[in-house]
NUMARBA-382174 format. One record per residue (C-alpha): x, y, z; residue in one letter. Coordinates in nm, 4 decimals, padded with zeros to 6 digits. Layout:
// residues N
X|Y|Z|A
...
***
This chain:
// residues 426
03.3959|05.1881|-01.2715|X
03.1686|05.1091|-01.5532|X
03.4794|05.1206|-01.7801|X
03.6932|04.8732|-01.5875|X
03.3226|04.6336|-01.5681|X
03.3536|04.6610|-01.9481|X
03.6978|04.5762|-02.0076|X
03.7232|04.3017|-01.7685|X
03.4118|04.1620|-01.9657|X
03.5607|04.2452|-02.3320|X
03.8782|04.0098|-02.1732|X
03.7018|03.7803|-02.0103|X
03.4975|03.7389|-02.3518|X
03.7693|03.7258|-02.6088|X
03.9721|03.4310|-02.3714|X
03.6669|03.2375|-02.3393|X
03.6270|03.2269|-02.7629|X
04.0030|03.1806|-02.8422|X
04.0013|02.8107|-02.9683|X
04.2595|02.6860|-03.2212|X
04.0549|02.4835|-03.4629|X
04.2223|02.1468|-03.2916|X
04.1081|02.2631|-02.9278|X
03.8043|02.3524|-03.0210|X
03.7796|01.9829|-03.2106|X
03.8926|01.8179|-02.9063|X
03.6382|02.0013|-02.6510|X
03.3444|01.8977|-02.8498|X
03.4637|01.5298|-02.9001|X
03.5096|01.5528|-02.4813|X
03.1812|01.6762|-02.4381|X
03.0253|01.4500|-02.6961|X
03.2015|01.0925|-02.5111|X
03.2421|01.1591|-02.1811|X
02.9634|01.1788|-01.9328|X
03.0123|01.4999|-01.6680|X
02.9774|01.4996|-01.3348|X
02.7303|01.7768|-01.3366|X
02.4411|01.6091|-01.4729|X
02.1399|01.7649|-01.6160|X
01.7998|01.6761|-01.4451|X
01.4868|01.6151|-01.7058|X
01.1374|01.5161|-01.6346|X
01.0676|01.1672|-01.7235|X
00.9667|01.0772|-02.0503|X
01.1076|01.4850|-02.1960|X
01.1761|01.4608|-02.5419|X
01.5730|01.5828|-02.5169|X
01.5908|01.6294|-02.9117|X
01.4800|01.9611|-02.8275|X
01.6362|02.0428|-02.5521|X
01.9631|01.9529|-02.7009|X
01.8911|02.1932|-03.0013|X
01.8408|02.4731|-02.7227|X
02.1408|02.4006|-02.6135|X
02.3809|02.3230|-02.8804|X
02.6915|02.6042|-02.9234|X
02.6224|02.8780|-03.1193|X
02.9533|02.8040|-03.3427|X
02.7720|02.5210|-03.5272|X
02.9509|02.2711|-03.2918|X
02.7022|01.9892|-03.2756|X
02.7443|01.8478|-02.8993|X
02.4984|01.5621|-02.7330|X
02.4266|01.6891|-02.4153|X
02.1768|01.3788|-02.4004|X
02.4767|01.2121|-02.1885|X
02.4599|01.4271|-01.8910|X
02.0672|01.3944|-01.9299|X
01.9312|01.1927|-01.6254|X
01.5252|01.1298|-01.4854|X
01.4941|01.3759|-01.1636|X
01.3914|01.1219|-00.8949|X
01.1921|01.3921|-00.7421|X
00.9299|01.3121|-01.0665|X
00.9170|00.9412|-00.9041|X
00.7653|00.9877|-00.5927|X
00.5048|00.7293|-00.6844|X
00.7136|00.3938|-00.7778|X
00.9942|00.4516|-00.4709|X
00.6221|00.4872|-00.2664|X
00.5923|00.1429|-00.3637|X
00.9011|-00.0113|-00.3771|X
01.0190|00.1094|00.0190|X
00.7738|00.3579|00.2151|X
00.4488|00.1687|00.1131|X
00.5858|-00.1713|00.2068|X
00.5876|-00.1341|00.6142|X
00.3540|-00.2181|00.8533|X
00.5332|-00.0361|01.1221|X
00.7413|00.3187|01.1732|X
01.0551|00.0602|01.2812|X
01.0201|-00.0928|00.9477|X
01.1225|00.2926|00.7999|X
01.4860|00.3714|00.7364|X
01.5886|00.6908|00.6775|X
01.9160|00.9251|00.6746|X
01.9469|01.1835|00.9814|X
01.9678|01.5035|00.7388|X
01.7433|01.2995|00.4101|X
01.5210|01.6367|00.2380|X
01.2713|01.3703|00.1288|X
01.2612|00.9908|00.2410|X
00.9892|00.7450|00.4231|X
00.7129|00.9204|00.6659|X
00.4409|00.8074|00.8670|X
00.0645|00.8693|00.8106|X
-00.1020|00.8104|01.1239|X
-00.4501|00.6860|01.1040|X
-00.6247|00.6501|01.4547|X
-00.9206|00.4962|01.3655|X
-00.7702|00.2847|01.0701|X
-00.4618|00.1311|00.8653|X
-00.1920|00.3924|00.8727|X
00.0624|00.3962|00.5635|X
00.4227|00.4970|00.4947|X
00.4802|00.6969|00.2282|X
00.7460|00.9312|00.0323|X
00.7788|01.2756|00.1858|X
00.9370|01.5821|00.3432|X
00.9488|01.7702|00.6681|X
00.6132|01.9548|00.5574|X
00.4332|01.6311|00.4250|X
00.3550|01.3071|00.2427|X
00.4922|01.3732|-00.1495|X
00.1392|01.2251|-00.2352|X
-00.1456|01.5057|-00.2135|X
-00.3822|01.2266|-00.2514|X
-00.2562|01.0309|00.0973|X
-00.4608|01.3232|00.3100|X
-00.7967|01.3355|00.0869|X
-00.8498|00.9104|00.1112|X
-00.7373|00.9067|00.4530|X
-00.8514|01.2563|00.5836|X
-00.8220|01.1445|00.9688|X
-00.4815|01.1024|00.9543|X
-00.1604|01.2671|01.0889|X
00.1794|01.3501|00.8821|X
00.4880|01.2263|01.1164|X
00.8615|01.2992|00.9742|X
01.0079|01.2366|01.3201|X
00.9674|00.7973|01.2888|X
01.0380|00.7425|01.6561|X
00.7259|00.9316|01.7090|X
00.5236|00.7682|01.4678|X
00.6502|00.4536|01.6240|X
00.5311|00.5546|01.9835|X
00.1813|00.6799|01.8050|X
00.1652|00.3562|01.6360|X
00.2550|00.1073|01.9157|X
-00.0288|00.2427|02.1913|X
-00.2621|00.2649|01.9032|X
-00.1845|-00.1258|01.8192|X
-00.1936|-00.2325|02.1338|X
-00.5160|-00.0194|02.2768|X
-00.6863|-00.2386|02.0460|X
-00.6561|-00.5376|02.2468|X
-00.9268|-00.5817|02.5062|X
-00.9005|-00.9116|02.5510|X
-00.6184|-01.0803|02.7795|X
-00.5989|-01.3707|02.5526|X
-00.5183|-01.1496|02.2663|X
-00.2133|-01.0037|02.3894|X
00.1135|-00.9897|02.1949|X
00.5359|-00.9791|02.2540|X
00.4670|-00.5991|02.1932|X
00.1694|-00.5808|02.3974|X
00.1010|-00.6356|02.7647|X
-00.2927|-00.6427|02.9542|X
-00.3063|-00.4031|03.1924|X
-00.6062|-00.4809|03.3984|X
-00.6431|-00.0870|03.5173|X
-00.6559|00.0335|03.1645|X
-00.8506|-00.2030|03.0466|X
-00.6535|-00.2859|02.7312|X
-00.2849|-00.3856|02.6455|X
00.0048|-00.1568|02.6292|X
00.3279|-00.1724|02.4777|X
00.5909|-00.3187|02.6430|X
00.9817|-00.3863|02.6456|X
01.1226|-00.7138|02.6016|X
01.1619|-00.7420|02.9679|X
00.7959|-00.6737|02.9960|X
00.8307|-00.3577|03.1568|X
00.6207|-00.0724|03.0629|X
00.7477|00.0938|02.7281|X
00.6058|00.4459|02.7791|X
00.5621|00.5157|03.0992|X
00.5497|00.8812|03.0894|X
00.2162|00.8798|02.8176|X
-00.1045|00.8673|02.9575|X
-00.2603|00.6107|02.6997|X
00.0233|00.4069|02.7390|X
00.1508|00.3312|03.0872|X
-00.0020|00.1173|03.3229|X
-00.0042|00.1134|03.6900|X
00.0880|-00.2327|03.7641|X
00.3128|-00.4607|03.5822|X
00.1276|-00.5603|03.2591|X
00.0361|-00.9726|03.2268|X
00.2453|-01.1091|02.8862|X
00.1672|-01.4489|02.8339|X
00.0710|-01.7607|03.0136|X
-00.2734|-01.8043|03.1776|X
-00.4942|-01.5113|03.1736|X
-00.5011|-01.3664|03.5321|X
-00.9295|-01.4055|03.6386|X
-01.1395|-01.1304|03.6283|X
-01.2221|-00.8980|03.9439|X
-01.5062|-01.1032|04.1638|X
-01.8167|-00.8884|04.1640|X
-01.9356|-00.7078|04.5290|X
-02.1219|-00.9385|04.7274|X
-02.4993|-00.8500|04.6900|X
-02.7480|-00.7757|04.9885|X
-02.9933|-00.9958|05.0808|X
-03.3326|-00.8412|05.1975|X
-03.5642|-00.9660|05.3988|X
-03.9699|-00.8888|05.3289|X
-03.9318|-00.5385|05.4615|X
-03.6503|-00.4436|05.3311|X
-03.4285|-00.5826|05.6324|X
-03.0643|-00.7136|05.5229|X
-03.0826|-01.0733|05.6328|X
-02.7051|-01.1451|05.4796|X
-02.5580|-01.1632|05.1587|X
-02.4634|-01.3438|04.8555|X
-02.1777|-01.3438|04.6174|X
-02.2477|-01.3623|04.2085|X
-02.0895|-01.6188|04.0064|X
-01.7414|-01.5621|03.8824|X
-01.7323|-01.3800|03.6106|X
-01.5448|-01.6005|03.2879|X
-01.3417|-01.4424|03.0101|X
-01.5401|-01.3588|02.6556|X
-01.3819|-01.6253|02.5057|X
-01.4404|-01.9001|02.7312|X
-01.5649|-02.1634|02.4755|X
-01.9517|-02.2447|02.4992|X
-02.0584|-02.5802|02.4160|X
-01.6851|-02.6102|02.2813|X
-01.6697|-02.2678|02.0541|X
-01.5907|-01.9580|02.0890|X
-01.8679|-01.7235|02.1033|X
-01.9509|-01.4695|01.8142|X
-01.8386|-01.1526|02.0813|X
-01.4983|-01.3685|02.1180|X
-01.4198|-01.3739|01.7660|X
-01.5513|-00.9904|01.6911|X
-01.2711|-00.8922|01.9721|X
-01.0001|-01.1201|01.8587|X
-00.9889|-00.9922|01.5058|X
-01.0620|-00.6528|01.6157|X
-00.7370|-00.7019|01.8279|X
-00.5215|-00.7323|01.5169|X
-00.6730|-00.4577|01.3417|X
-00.9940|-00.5617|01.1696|X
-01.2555|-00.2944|01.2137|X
-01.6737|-00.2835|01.2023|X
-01.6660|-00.1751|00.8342|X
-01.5230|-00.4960|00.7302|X
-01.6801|-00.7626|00.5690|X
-01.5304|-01.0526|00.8177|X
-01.6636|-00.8089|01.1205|X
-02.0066|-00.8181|00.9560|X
-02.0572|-01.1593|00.8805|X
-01.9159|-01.2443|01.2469|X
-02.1445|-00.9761|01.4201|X
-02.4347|-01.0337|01.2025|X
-02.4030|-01.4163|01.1395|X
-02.4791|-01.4034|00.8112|X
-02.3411|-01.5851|00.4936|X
-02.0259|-01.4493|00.2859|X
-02.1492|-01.2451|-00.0541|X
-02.0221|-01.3275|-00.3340|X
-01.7957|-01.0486|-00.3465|X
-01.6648|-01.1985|-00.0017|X
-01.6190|-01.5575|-00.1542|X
-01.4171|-01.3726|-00.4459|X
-01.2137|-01.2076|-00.2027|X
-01.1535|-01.5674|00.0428|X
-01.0361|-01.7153|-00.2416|X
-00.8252|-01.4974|-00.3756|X
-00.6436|-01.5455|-00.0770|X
-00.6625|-01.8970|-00.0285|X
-00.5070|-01.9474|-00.3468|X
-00.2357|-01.7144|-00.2764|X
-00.1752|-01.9462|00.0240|X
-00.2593|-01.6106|00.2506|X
-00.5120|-01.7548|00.4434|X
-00.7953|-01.9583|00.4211|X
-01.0959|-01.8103|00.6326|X
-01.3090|-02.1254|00.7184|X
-01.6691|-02.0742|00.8745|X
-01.5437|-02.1523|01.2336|X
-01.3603|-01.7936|01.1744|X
-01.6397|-01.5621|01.0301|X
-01.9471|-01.7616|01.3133|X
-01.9220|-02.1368|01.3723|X
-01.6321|-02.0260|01.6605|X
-01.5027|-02.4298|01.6125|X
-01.1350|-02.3513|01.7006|X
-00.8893|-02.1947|01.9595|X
-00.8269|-01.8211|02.0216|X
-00.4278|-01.9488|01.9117|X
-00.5569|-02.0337|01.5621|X
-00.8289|-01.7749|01.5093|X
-00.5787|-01.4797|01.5994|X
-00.2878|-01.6599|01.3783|X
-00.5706|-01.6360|01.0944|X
-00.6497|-01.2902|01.1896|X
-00.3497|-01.1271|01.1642|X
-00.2079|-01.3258|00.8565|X
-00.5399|-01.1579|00.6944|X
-00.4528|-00.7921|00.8004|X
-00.0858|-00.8370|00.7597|X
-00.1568|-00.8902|00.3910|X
-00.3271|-00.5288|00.3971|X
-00.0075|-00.4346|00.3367|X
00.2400|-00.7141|00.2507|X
00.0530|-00.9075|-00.0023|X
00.2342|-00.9762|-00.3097|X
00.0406|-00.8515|-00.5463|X
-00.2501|-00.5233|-00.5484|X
-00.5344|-00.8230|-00.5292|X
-00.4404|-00.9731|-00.3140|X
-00.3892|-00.6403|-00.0810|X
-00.6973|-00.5170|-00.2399|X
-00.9212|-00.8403|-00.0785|X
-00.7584|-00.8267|00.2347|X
-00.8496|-00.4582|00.3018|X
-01.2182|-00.5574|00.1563|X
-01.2426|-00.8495|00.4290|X
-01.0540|-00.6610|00.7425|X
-01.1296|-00.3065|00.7225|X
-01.3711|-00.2724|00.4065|X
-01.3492|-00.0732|00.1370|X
-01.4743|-00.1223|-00.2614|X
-01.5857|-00.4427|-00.3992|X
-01.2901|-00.6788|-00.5754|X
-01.2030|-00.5988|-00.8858|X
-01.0343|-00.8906|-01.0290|X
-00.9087|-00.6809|-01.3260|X
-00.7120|-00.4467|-01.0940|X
-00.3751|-00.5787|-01.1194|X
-00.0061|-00.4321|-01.1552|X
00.1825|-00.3830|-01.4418|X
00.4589|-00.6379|-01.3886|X
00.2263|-00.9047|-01.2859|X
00.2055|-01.2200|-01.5046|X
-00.0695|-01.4641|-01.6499|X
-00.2851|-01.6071|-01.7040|X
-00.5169|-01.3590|-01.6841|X
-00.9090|-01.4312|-01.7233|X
-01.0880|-01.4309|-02.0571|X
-01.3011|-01.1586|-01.8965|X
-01.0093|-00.8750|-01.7538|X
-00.8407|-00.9118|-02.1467|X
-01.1634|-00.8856|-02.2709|X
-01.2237|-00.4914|-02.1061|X
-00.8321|-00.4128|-02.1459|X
-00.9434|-00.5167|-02.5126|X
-01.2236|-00.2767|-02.5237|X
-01.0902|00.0029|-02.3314|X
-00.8658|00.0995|-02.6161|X
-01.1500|00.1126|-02.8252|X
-01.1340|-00.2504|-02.9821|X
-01.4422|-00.4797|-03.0451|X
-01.5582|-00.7628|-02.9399|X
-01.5962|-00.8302|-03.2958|X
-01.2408|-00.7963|-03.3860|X
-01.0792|-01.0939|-03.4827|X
-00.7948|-01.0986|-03.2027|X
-01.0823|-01.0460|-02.9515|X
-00.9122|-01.2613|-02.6363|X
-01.2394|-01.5432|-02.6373|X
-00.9364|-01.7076|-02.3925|X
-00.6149|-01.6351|-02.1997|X
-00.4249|-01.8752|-02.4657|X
-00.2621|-01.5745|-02.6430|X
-00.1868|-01.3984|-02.3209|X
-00.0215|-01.6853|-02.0615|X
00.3591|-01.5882|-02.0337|X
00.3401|-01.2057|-02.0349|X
00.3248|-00.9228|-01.7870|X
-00.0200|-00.7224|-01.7832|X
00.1701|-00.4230|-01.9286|X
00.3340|-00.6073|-02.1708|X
-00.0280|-00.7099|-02.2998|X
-00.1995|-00.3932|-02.2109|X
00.0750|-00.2471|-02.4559|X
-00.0086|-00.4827|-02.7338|X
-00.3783|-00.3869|-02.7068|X
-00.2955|-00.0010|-02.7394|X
-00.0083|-00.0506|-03.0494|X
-00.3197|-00.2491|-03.2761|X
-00.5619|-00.0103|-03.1624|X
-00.3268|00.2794|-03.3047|X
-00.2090|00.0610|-03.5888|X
-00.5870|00.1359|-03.7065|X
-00.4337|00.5084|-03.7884|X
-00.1387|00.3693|-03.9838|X
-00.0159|00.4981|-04.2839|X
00.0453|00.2207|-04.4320|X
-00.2319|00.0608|-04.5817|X
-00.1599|-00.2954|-04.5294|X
-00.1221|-00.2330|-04.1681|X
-00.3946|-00.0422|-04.1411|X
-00.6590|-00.3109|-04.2699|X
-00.5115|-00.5569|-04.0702|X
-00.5192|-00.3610|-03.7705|X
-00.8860|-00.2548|-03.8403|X
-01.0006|-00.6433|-03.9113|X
-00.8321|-00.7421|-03.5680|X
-00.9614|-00.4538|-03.3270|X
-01.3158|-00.3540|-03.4558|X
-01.3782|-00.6867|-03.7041|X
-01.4816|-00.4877|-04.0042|X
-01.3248|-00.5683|-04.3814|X
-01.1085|-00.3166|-04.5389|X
-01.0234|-00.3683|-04.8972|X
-00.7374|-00.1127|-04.9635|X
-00.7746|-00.1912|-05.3603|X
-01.1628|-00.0196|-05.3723|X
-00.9699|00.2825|-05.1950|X
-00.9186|00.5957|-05.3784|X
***
């Protein structure tokens, strides 16, 4: 048996490294022009020089196997997240192939902003998603994320006057639950979701239950009668023309604000906007978000209709906001979070950026202040992506190491400001 192994080998072998000089010319000139089918996965960034010296034929053939060389998307878990799973607000939002191995999930957040993001069956792709929002569930199956997400949406409404297309009051429960566009019931078999009666969807508020009628007692004690207590009036019934500071806490709590927010805090407390609040306002007043006016964070001089439009343009930009600082303030003002940083924006983002963000990028590749292309402005910078210039500051910083002189002294005048005279050099 071992004999018969051997020989088929030996024949196999000796077919396999028969090439007439022209076939062999011709199979390396294929292999060198034409891209294969069966491509060869790489990490992004892998120097292939190597990998193609592993890999050249032992015959001396020289053949560039840098054409079937392609990124593995699994190693790009982090720009799809942003591009697709990152962008929705909802589960529905998701799409996703029946059979997929990795696609858009759901990370369900109870008490907070849930997130999509890039995973499998097992769990978000991001390790990081479960540490910064440690309440949170994973959910592969999307129609159950959806369900998840629509009670907890709507279970935040506790005011009739808050309710939504997607959300119906239901007087027994108390809050709103989701309904159908009919306005039936959309899960009637869950618990926190169904309601016993037909849920109210828009119009005029049904009134509040009348309170029980209250004894009245004579000197010893004697029931002489009874009287009934005022109607009780919605929340947001306006006082002296505004809408009371509870009124406004509920209606931006209904579209997803939450206590540790900086609106929520200046509304509860009364108090004045920091300055890291003002930052954060107008950052998205210029980005034509929304401009949050005193009547919505206290003064309470407007409808419910145009404080919830406000409200949920703010917490809507949590997640759709053009750029990271303008998602970045929204979160800071909604739900709460760190302080702006108004040097924390993307790579593909362009000018003008402030004197004061080129001026760290400057010194975080270890330029000077002193060095003569110190940014004192944005002049230099207006017109370019904030990669493009971060990139600029890193090549003169390394230019400093340059092996040719020339370069080098330039380099070293521009980053750290100091004189370099190649002619006293030895």
């Amino acid at each position: 048996m071992i004999a018969l192994l051997l020989l088929v080998f030996l024949t196999s072998a000796s077919v396999i490294e028969r090439f007439s000089a022209s076939a062999q010319t011709a199979f390396v000139e294929t292999e060198r022009t034409i891209r294969p089918l069966n491509s060869i996965y790489v990490n992004p960034g892998l120097a292939t020089t190597a990998v193609n010296q592993a890999m050249n034929t032992n015959d001396g053939s020289i053949i560039d196997y840098a054409l079937r060389f392609q990124e593995d998307p699994m190693n790009q878990f982090r720009s799809k997240d942003e591009q697709t799973c990152r962008l929705a607000r909802h589960p529905s939002q998701l799409d996703r192939a029946t059979m997929a191995p990795t696609g858009c999930g759901w990370w369900f957040v109870p008490d907070g902003l849930s997130i999509g993001t890039l995973g499998t069956i097992t769990g978000p792709a991001d390790n990081q998603v479960p540490i910064q929002h440690p309440t949170g569930t994973w959910y592969w199956n999307l129609n159950e994320a959806a369900r998840m997400e629509d009670i907890k949406l709507c279970k935040r409404i506790t005011l009739c006057e808050a309710v939504t297309p997607e959300c119906g009051w239901c007087d027994s429960q108390g809050h709103a639950v989701p309904v159908n566009s009919d306005g039936s019931v959309k899960y009637p078999t869950d618990d926190s979701g169904s309601c016993n009666t037909r849920p109210f969807t828009g119009g005029t508020c049904p009134a509040p239950p009348a309170p029980p009628s209250e004894p009245i007692l004579d000197t010893n004690g004697n029931v002489v009668g009874e009287k009934t207590p005022p109607a009780p009036v919605s929340i947001c019934a306006p006082r002296n023309g505004k809408l009371t500071r509870e009124c406004l806490v509920a209606l931006a709590m209904s579209r997803g604000c939450t206590p540790s927010g900086s609106l929520h805090i200046m509304i509860a407390r009364g108090s004045s906007p920091t300055e890291s609040d003002r930052v954060a306002m107008d950052i998205l007043s210029k980005a034509n978000v929304v401009t949050l006016t005193p009547d919505l964070y206290g003064n309470g001089s407007l409808s419910v209709g145009t404080a919830l439009t406000a409200y949920t343009s703010l917490t809507n930009a949590m997640v759709s906001g053009q750029t990271n600082l303008i998602r970045q303030a929204a979160r800071y003002l909604a739900v709460g979070g760190e302080e702006i940083n108004l040097c924390d924006v993307g790579e593909n983002e362009m000018g003008p950026f402030s004197p004061e963000c080129l001026g760290r990028a400057f010194r975080e590749v270890g330029c000077q202040a002193s060095g003569a292309k110190y940014p004192l402005t944005n002049a230099a910078a207006t017109g370019y992506t904030w990669g493009t210039i971060k990139n600029s500051y890193r090549t003169l910083a390394s230019s400093m190491f340059s092996t040719d002189a020339f370069v080098q002294a330039d380099a070293i005048k521009d980053c750290i400001g100091t004189s370099y005279n190649i002619f006293t050099q030895v």
